[in-house]
C-alpha positions as a printed Julia matrix, in Angstrom:
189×3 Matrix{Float64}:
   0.0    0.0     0.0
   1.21   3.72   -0.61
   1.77   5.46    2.27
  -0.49   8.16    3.14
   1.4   11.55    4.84
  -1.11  13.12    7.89
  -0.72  15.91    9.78
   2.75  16.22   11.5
   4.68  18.98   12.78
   8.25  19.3    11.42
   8.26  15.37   10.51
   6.25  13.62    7.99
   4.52  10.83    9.78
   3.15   7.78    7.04
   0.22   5.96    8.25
  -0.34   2.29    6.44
  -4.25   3.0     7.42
  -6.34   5.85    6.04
  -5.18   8.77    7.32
  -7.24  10.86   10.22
  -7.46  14.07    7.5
  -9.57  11.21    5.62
 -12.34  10.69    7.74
 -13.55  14.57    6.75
 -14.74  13.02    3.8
 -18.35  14.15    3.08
 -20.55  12.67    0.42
 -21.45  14.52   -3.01
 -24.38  16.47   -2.84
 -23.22  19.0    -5.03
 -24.03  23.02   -5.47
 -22.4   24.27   -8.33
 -22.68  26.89  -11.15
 -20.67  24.76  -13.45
 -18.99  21.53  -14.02
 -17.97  20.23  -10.01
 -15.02  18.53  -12.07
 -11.35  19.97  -12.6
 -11.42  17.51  -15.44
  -7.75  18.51  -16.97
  -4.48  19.7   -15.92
  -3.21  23.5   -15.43
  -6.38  24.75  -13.7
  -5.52  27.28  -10.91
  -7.66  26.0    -7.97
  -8.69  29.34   -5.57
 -11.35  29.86   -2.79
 -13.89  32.72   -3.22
 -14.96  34.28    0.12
 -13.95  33.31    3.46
 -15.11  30.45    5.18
 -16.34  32.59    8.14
 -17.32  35.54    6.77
 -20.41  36.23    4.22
 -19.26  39.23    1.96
 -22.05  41.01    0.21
 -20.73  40.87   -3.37
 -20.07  36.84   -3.53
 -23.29  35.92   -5.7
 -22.03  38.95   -7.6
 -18.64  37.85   -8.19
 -19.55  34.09   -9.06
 -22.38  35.56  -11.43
 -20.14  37.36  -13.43
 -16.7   34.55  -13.53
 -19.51  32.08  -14.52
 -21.28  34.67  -17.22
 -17.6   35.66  -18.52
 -16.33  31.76  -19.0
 -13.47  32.44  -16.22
 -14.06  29.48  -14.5
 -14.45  25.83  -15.36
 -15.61  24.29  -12.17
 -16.8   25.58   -8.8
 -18.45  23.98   -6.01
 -20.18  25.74   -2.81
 -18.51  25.0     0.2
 -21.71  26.05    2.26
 -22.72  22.31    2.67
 -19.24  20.47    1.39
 -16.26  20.96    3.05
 -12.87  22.0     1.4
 -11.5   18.66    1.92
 -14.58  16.8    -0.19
 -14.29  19.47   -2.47
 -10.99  19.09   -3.63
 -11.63  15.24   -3.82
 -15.2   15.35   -5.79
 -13.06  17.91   -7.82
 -10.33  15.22   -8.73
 -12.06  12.39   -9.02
 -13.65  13.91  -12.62
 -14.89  12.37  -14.91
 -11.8   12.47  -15.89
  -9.72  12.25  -12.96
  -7.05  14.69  -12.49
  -4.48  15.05   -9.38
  -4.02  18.57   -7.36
  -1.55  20.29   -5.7
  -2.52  23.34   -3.57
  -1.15  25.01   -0.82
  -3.42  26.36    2.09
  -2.51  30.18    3.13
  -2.34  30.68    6.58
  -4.28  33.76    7.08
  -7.19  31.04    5.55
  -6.41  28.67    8.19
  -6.92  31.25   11.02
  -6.13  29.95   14.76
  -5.42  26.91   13.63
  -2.0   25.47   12.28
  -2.59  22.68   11.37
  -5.47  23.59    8.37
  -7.58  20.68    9.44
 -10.79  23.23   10.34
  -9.88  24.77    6.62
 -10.22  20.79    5.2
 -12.91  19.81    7.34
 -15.56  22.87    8.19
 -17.94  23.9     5.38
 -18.35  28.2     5.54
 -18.95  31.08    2.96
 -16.8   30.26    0.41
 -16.29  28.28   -2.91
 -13.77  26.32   -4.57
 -13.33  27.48   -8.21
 -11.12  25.71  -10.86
 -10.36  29.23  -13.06
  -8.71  28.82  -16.8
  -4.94  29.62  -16.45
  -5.48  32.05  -19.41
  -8.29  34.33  -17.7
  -6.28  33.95  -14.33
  -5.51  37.46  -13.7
  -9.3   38.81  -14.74
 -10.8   36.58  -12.34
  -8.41  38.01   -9.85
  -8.65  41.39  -11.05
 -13.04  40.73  -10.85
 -13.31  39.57   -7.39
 -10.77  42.47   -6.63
 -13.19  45.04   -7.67
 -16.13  43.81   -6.17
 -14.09  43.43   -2.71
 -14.47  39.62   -2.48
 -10.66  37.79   -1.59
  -9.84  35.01   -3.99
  -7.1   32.82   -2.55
  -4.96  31.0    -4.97
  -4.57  27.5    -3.76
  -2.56  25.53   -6.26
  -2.77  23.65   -9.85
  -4.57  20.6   -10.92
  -2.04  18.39  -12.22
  -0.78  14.33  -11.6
  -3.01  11.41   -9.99
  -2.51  12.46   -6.28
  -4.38  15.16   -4.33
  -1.68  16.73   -2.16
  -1.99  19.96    0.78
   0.52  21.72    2.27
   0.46  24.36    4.51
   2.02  28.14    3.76
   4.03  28.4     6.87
   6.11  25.56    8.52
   9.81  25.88    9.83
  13.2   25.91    7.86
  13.22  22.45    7.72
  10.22  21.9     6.44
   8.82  24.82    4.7
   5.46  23.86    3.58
   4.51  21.17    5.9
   2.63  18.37    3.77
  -1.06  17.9     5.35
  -1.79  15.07    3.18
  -0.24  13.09    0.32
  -2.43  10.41   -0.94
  -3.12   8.77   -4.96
  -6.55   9.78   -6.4
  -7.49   5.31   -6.49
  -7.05   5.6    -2.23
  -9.89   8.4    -2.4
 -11.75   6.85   -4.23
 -11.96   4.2    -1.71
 -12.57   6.23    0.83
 -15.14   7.63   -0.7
 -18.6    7.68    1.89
 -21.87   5.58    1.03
 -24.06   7.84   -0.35
């Protein structure tokens, strides 16, 4: 079996069983604008909004990246949590791996991002075209709305790091773990 990489703190730690970070898996019952799919490499992967905070312009600012083709997926993460976002996300049709990296003014009073993974809030998970990058950015900047980059679609894992960790280890990994595990861990629905 592959090892799966959990939470650790300066050390990576492999588990041989599903990871803790795994058990914030929530079933698919899916709000979205668009396609809930990355479906292909290069996508920049960015929250909209902040999980605990409901800014007045958000229906505003996904109206218009939907209306002007910015984005390719999206999936409210007022019922799904990050963590089953990102993994609904990857698992396609087709399947496509992620790498993102969670800021840690996102992550608030808590270091280790699992509250980020596992709490749903007031924000949504957009996959935005690489090539209309900088207007979506530029959009949700004029309407007052934060987009946080998060990372790029790309391999057959899903992998999160943190922003902040120490010299040795930079961007602590969260989790590490092939798209076929997910899938397994998927939840009944």
């Amino acid at each position: 079996m592959t090892p799966i990489y959990g939470l650790g703190s300066g050390q990576k730690r492999a588990y041989d069983d599903l990871v803790d970070v795994l058990e914030h898996l929530q079933s698919a019952s899916f709000s979205s604008l668009t396609s809930p799919y990355f479906a292909r490499p290069g996508l920049l992967l960015a929250v909209l909004g902040e999980p605990t905070h409901r800014h007045d312009a958000l229906d505003a600012a996904l109206t218009d990246l939907v209306a002007r083709e910015f984005i390719i997926s999206h999936l409210s993460l007022q019922t799904l949590n990050l963590l089953s976002g990102l993994a609904h996300g990857c698992l396609g049709p087709p399947e496509v791996g992620c790498t993102v990296v969670l800021p840690m003014a996102l992550c608030g009073a808590d270091p280790t991002g699992l509250r980020l993974l596992s709490e749903p809030g007031h924000h949504h998970l957009l996959g935005i075209r690489a090539d209309r990058q900088a207007d979506a950015r530029l959009l949700a900047q004029e309407l007052h709305v934060p987009l946080w980059p998060l990372g790029r679609t790309t391999g057959q894992d899903l992998v999160i790091r943190l922003s902040e960790g120490t010299e040795v280890e930079p961007f602590p990994t969260v989790l590490r773990v092939p798209l076929a595990t997910i899938r397994q861990s998927q939840p009944s629905k």
